[in-house]
C-alpha positions in Angstrom: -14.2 11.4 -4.0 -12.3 8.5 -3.5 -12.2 7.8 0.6 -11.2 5.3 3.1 -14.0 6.1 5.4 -17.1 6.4 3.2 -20.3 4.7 5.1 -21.6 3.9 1.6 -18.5 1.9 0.6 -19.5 -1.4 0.7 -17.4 -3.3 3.8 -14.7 -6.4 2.8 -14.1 -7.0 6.7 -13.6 -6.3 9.7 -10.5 -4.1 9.1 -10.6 -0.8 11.6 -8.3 1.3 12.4 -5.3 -0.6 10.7 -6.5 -4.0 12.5 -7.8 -6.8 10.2 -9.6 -9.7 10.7 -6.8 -12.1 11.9 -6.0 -8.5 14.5 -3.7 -7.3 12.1 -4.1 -6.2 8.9 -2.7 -8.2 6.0 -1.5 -7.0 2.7 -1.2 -9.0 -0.3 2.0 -7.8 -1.3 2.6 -7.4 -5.4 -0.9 -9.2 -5.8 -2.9 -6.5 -7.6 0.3 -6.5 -10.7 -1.6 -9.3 -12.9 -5.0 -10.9 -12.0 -3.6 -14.5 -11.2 -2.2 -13.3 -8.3 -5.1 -11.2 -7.1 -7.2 -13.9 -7.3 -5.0 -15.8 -5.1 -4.6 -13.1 -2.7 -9.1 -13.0 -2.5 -9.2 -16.5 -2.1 -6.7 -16.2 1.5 -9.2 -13.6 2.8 -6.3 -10.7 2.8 -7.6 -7.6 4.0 -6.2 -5.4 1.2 -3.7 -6.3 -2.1 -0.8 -4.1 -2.9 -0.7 -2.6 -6.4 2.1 -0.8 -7.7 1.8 2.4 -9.8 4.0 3.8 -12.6 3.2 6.8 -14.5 3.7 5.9 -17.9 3.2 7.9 -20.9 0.4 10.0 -19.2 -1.3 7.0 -17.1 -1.0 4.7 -14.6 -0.3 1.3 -14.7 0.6 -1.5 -12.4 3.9 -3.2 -12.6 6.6 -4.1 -9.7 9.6 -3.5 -12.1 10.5 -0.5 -13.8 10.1 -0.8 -17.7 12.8 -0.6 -20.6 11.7 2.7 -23.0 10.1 1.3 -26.1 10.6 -2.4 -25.5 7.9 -4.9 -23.2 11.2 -5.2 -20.9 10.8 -4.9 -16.9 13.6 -4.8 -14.6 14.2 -4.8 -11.1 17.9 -5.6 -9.3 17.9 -9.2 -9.9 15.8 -10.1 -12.8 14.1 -9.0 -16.3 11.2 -10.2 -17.7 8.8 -9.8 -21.0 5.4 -7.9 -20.7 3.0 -7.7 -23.2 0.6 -5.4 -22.3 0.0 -3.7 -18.6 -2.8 -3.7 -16.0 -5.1 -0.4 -16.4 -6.8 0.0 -12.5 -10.2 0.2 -13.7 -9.2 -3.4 -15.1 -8.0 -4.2 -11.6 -10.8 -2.9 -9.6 -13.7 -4.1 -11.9 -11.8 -7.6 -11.1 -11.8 -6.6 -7.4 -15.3 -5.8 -7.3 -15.3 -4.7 -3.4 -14.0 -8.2 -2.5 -11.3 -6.6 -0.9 -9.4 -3.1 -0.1 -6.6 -1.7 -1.6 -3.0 -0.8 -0.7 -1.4 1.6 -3.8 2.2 1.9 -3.6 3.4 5.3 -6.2 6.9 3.9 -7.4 6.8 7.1 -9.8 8.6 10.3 -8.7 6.7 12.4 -11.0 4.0 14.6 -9.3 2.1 13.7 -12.3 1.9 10.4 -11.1 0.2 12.0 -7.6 -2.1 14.3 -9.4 -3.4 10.9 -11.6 -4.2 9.0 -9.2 -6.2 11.9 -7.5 -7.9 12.1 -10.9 -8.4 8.0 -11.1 -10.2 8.3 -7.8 -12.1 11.2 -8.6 -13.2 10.0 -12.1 -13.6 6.0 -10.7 -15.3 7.0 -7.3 -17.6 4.9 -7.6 -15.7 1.2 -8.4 -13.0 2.2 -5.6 -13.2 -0.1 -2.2 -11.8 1.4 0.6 -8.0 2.9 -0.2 -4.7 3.3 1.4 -1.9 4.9 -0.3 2.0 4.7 0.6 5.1 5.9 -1.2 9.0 6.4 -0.6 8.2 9.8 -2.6 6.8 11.8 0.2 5.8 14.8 -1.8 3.4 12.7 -3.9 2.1 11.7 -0.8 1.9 15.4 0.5 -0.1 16.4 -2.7 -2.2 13.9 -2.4 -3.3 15.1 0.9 -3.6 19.0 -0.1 -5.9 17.7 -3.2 -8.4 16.4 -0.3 -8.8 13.0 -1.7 -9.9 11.3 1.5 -7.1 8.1 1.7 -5.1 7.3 4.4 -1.6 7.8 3.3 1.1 5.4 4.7 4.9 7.4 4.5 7.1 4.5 3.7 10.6 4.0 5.1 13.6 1.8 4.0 16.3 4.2 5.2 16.8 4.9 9.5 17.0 8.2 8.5 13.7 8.5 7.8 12.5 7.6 11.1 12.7 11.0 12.7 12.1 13.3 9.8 8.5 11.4 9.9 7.8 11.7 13.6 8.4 15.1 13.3 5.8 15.4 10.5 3.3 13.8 12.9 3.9 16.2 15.7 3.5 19.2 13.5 -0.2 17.7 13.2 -0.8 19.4 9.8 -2.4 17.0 7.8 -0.8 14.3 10.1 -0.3 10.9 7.8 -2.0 7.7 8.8 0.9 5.7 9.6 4.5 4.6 8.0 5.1 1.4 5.7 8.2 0.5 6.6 11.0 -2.1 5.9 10.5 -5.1 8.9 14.6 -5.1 9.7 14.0 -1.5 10.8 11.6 -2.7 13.2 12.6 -2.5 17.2 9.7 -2.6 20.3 10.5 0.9 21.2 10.8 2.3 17.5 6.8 0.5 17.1 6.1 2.4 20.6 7.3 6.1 19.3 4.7 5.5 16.0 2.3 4.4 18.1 2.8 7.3 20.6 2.7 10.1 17.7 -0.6 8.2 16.5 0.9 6.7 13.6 0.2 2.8 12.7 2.9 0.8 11.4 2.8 -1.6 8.3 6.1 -4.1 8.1 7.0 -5.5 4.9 8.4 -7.4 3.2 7.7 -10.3 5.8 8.0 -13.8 4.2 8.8 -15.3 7.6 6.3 -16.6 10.5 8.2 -16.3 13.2 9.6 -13.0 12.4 5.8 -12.0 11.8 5.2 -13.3 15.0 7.8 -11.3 16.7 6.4 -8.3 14.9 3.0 -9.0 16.0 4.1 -8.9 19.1 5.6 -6.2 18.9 1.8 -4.5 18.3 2.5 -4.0 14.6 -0.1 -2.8 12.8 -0.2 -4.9 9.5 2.2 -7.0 7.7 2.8 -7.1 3.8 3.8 -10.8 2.4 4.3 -12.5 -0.4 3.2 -15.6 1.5 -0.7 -15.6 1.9 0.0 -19.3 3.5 1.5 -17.7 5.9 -1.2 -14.9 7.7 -3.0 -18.3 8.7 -0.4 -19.4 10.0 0.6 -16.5 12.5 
C-alpha cells in the first residue's frame, strides 16, 4: 500500500512532520509535468515535486492544463500549447527513483480519478517514495481516505469560504486530513494559528516571491509551493 510513513521507504531527507530540510518544506511546484523540469527541481534539493493528475480516458496522466478532446491541445486561462504525448507516473517515478517525495495534486473531478490513483499506488507500491495528496475536489480526497491508502491528504483552498467548512472537518476528528494547501493571499498569522491549533499544517502556494515567502515563514507556515527553486535558497 502506498504510504507516507513506511519505515522501509527509502528516506530523501530530513522532511518530518511537514518541516523540510531548509525547516520548511519545499514543493517543486508543476515540476513532476515533463522530466526537464523534474530534473531541475532534484538538482535544488526540493523536498517533494508537484505532479498534476487528469483522468483521461481510463488513466492518469500528468499535465497542468486541461486538454482539448481529440486534439494534443492544452489550455489553461492564459495560454494553449501542443502536446505530443503525456507523462504515465510509472514514467515519472522510475525517473524519480526515491530522489525525492511526491506532492499529487487531482485536478479531475471524477471519483474515477480517486479510485485510480488508489489502484496506481496499490499496483506501483513498490516504486512510490513517500506521498502526499491534495485536491480542490474534496470528495476525491475523502475516498481516498475510506480506501485506506496510507497518504497524507492536503484539502486545498482558493476560496475564504473554505476556511471554516475545513476546520470543522478537523474537529469532527474522523479521519482528520493532514493539513490544507492553500492559496498564499489567503494567508493571515491568526488564520496559520487556527490550522495549527486544529492540528492541521499549512502549505502556501503559489509563492514566487522571497519576501512574501519570508513573511509566510514567519508566519510558521508549514511549506511553500514555487515555481522558483532559486528562490528556497534564498529564504
Amino acid at each position: 500500500m502506498c504510504s507516507s510513513t513506511s519505515s522501509e521507504r527509502p528516506s530523501t531527507g530530513d522532511a518530518t512532520h511537514g518541516r523540510g530540510r531548509r525547516g520548511f518544506y519545499a514543493i517543486a511546484h508543476r515540476a513532476g509535468n515533463n522530466l526537464h523540469s523534474l530534473e531541475e527541481a532534484i538538482e535544488a534539493g526540493v523536498d517533494a515535486i508537484e505532479c498534476d493528475f487528469w483522468h483521461s480516458r481510463g488513466r492518469l496522466v500528468l499535465r497542468h492544463e486541461r486538454k482539448l478532446p481529440l486534439l494534443p491541445v492544452l489550455f489553461d486561462r492564459w495560454h494553449l500549447r501542443f502536446a505530443l504525448g503525456e507523462l504515465s507516473l510509472r514514467d515519472l517515478l522510475r525517473e524519480i527513483n526515491f530522489r525525492t517525495e511526491l506532492f499529487l495534486d487531482i485536478k479531475s473531478a471524477t471519483p474515477r480519478a480517486a479510485d485510480a490513483v488508489v489502484g496506481l499506488c496499490r499496483d506501483l507500491d513498490a516504486m512510490m517514495p513517500r506521498t502526499q495528496v491534495s485536491s480542490p475536489r474534496w470528495k476525491l480526497l475523502d475516498r481516498i481516505a475510506a480506501a485506506g491508502a496510507g497518504m497524507r491528504l492536503f484539502y486545498s483552498i482558493g476560496d475564504p469560504r473554505a476556511v471554516e467548512p475545513l476546520l470543522r472537518r478537523a474537529a469532527a476528528g474522523d479521519r482528520r486530513p493532514a493539513g490544507t494547501s492553500i492559496r498564499h493571499t489567503l494567508l493571515r498569522p491568526r488564520l496559520v494559528e487556527r490550522f495549527h491549533a486544529a492540528g492541521l499544517e499549512v502549505y502556501a502556494w503559489t509563492v514566487n516571491d522571497a519576501a512574501r515567502a519570508r513573511e509566510l515563514l514567519s508566519w510558521r507556515v508549514d511549506g511553500i509551493i514555487s515555481d522558483d527553486m532559486a528562490m528556497f535558497d534564498g529564504v
